[in-house]
N, C-alpha and C positions, 0 to 999 in steps of 0.2 A: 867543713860543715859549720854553721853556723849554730848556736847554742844560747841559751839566756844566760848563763855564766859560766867562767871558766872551771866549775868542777868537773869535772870526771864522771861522765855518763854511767850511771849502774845499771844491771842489767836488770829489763822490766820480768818482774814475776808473769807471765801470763794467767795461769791462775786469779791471781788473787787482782791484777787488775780488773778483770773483768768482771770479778763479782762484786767487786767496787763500784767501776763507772756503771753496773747496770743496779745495783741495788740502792746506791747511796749517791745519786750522780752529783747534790748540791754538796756535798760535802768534798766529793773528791776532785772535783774538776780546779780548789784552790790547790790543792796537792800538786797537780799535774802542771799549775802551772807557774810552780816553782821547782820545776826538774829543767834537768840539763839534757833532756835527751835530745839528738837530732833526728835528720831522717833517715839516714842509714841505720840509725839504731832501733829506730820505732818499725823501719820496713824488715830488720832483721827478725826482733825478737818478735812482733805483734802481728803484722798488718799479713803476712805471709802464711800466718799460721791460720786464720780467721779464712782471708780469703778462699786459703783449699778448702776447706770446710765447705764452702758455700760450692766451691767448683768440682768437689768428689763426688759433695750429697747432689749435683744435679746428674752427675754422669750416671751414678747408681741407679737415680729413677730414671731417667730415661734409657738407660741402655742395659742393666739388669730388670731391672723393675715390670721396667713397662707403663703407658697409661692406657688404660681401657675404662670404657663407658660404654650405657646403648648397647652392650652386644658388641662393639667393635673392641681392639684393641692396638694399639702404634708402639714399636720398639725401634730408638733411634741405632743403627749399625754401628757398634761395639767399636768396631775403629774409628769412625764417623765421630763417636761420642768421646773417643779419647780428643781429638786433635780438636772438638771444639771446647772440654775441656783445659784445654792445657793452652789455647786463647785467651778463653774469657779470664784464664787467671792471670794469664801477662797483661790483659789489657782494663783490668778493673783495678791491679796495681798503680797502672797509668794513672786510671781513671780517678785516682785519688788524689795524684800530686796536681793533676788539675783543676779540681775543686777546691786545694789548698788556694792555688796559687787565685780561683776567685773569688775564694772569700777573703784574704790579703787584701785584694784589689777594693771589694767592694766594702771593706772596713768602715775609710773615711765619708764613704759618704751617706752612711748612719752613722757619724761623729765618734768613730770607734778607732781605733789606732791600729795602723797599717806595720804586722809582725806576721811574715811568713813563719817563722817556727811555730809562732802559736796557733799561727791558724792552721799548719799543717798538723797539728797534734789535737785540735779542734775537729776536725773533719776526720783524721784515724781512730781515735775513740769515740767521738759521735757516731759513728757508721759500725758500731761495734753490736747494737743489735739485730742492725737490718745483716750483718754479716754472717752471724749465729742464726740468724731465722734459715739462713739459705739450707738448712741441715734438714728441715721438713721436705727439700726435694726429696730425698728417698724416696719419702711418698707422694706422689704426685697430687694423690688427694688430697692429702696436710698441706698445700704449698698456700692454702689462704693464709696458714698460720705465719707463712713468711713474711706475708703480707702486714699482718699485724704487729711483728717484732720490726718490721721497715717503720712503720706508723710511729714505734718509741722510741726508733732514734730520731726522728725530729722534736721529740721531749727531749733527748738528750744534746740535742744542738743548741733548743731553748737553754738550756738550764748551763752552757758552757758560752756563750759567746758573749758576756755580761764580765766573765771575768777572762776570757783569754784575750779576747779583742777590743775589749774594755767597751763597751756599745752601752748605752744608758739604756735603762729597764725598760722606759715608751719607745725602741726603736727596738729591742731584741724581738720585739715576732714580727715585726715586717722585714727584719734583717733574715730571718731564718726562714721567713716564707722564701723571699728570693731564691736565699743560699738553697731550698729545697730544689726550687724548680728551676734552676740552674742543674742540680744534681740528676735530676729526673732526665732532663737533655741529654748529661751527658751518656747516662745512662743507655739510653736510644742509642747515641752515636755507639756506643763498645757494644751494642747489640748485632747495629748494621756493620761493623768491623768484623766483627767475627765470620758472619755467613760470607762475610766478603771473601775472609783470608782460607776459610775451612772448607766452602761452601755446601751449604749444608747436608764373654770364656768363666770360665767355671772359678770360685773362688770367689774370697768376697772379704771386704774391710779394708782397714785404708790405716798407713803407716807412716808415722812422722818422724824421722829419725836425724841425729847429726843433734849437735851442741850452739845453739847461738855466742854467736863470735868465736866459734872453733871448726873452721871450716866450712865444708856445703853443708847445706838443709838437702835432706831427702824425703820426697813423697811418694810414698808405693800405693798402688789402687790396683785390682785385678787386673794382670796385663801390661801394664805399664809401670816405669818409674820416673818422677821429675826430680832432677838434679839443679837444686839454685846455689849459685856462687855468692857467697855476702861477700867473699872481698870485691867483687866486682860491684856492689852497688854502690859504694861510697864515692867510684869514678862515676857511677850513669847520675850521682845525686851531687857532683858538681856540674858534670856538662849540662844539666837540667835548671840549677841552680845560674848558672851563666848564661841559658838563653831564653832565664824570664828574665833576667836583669835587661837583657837587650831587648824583649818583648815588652819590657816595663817604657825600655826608656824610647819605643818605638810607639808607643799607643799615645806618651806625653805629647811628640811631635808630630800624631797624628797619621801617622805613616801607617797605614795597613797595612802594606803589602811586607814591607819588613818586618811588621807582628803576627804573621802568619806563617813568616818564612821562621823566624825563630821559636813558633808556637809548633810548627812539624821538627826545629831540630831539637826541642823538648822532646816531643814522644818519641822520638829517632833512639835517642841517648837511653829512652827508659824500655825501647824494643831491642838495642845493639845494635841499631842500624852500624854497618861498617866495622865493627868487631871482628866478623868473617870473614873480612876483606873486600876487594872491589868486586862488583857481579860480572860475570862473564858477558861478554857482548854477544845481541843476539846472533848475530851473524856467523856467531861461530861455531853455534849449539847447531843453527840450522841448517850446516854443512854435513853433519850428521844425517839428515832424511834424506831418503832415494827418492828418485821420481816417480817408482812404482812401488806398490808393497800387495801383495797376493795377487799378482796380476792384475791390479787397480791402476788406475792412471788417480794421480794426485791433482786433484781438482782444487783444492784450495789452499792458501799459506801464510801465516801471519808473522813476523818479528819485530819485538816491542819491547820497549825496555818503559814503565812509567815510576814515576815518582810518587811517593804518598806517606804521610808521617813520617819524614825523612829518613825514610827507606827506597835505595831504586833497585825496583825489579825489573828480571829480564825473563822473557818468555817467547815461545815458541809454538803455534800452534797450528796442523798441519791438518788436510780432512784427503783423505783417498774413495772413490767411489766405482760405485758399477751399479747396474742395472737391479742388481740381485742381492748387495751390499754396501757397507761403510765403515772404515775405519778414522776415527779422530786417535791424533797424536798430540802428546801436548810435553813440551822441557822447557823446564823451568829451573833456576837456579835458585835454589833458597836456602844454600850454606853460607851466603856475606850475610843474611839475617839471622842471627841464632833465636832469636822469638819464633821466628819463622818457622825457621827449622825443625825448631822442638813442638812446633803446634803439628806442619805438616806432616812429620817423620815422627810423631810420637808412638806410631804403630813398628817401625823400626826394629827398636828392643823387643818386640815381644814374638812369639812364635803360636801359630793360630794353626788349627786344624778342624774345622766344623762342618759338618755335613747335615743335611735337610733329606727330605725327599726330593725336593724342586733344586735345592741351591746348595753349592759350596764356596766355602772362604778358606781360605790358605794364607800362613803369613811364615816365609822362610830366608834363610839365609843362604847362599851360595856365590862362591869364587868373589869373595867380600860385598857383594850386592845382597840389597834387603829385597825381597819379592812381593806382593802381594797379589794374589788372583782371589777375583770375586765374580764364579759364573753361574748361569742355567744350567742343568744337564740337557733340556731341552734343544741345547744351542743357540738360541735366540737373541738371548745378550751376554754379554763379557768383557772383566775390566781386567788389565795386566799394568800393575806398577811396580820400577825399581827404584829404588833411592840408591843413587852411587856415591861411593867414597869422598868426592871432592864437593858434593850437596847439589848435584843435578838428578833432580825426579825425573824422570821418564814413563807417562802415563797414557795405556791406551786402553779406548774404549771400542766397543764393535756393536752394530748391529746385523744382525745375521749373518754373525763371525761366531765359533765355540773358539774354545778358551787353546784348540790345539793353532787353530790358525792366526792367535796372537802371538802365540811361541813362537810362529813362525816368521810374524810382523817383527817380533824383537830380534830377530838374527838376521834380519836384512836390512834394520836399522844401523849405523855405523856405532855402536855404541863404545866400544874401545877408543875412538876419537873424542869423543866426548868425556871418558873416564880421564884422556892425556891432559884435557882441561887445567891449567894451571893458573892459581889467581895473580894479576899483577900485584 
């Protein structure tokens, strides 16, 4: 990792930085930028902590909370809400080292000098208030006020890119407009990622546990636990480190297509593409589905495997019909992505038993498969997922199927073939 001097990175207060860069920001922003810290250091102790913050207090509002207006009210499903939690926080970590890397870019030419560490410690404590505003999720009401702590960290961008990127005083607010609405983009883009990947219980408060630089960080929120490995971030902050250099030296020769392809194995590196191993091919998953399932003839089949943030996924998706009914199947393999993994399976760990008048949800464990069933008592609709052992989901849905005639879709599925699954 690259550093402004050979000292020995200390460990950042949390605390006290923050009340720093947000009370005092022209004083402290020379501080910061005579430290040694890099990005593993800053994504250990700082940027990690901030982030959950923003990504617990939306889950609570939206999925304890609740929004209601008008007489109505909307509560997003508690597991729905974990997995697009435990997204948006893999991918607004991204979303960071990407702004670094354009405000790097776009230094020189507002006459400011081209230093990814500073800029990347520029854009992680710039982004320190709009990060702390994310805590007014709770209440969905309060979320203007998010809005206005987003508003001071672009004071706080002002007042740091004068001295970390060295940018002369008449170029610092059109340099920071930019850098805004560059940030705003990406923003959008980890918005449309999430619903991409996620699509879109009792207890309450949320738990930060583990020592920076002494192993994993732990975060508990009702229901779930995320577990982050800092040793592993030091490798995704050179493979990242490596292919903006190639990115860099791909956008000088003008090559697109090579600064695109090194711009996806950036985020690749910063999701674990390939960490899990290589995905299963789909053709193998697919040998797994019969031709019939509850007496249905199988009317339709999909196997795919796509590529995206240098991630390639494989997937499966199969539809069974009749006159009076429909079953959608869907396997997919999302253990070669640990982001993945832990977004899609972050319901996983946790054990649910909730019953309604109209609906129940079950979240259990058996013969090492995780379960989840979410139906009508009506019979009308029903969803039956497992997450197996080796990271193959297995997800079905029915209409006018009850939840016993998916019990019964999963046992005429080959699923044992599927669990023999071994990665190359």
């Amino acid at each position: 990792m690259d550093t402004l001097n050979n000292a020995t990175p200390t460990r950042i207060n949390l605390v006290e930085r923050v009340q720093a860069i947000l009370l005092r920001p022209k004083e402290t922003w020379p501080t910061i930028a005579t430290e040694a810290h890099d990005v593993k250091t800053l994504y250990r102790d700082y940027l990690i902590y901030l982030v959950a913050i923003s990504a617990v207090a939306t889950f609570i509002g939206l999925s304890l909370v609740g929004v209601g207006a008008m007489g109505f009210s909307f509560r997003v499903p508690v597991l729905n809400g974990l997995a697009n939690m435990v997204v948006g926080f893999v991918l607004t970590l991204a979303m960071i080292y990407v702004v670094a890397l354009i405000a790097d870019a776009l230094a020189p030419s507002f006459k400011g000098v081209k230093d990814f560490p500073s800029a990347f410690r520029l854009v992680a404590y710039g982004a320190t208030a709009g990060l702390l505003g994310g805590v007014f999720q709770i209440l969905p009401a309060l979320s203007v006020l998010g809005l206005l702590a987003a508003l001071y960290s672009i004071y706080l961008f002002y007042t740091g890119v004068t001295v970390m990127m060295k940018v002369p005083q008449d170029k610092a607010l059109p340099y920071t407009a930019v850098l805004v609405v560059c940030s705003l983009v990406a923003g959008i883009v980890v918005g449309m990622l999430s619903v991409a990947l996620t699509g879109a219980g009792t207890g309450g408060g949320m738990r930060m546990g583990g020592s920076p630089g002494q192993g994993d960080v732990e975060i508990r929120v009702p229901g779930t636990e995320i577990r982050i490995d800092t040793g592993k971030l030091e490798e995704a902050g050179r493979q990242m480190e490596a292919a903006a250099k190639r990115m860099e030296e791909a956008q000088a020769k003008g090559d697109g297509q090579a600064a695109g392809k090194a711009l996806g194995e950036m985020m690749g590196a910063m999701t674990g593409a390939g960490q899990g191993g290589q995905p299963f091919a789909p053709e193998l998953m697919q040998q797994a589905l019969p031709d019939r399932l509850l007496r249905m003839d199988r009317t339709a089949i999909e196997a795919r495997t796509d590529a995206a943030l240098g991630m390639n996924l494989s997937r499966v998706t199969a539809e069974y019909s009749s006159e009076q009914a429909r079953i959608e199947v869907g396997l997919q393999d999302i253990g070669a992505v640990p982001a993945l993994a832990m977004a899609m399976g972050a319901w996983a760990g946790s054990t649910v038993n909730r019953e309604t008048r109209e609906e129940v949800e079950r979240v259990f464990q058996r013969d090492g498969i995780t379960f989840k069933e979410e139906y009508r008592k009506d019979g009308s609709q029903a969803e039956l997922t497992g997450l197996l052992p080796n990271g193959v989901l297995v997800e079905l849905s029915g209409d006018s199927v009850d939840i016993d005639g998916l019990r019964q879709a999963w046992r005429d599925i080959d699923v044992g073939r599927l669990s023999a699954l071994k990665r190359p």
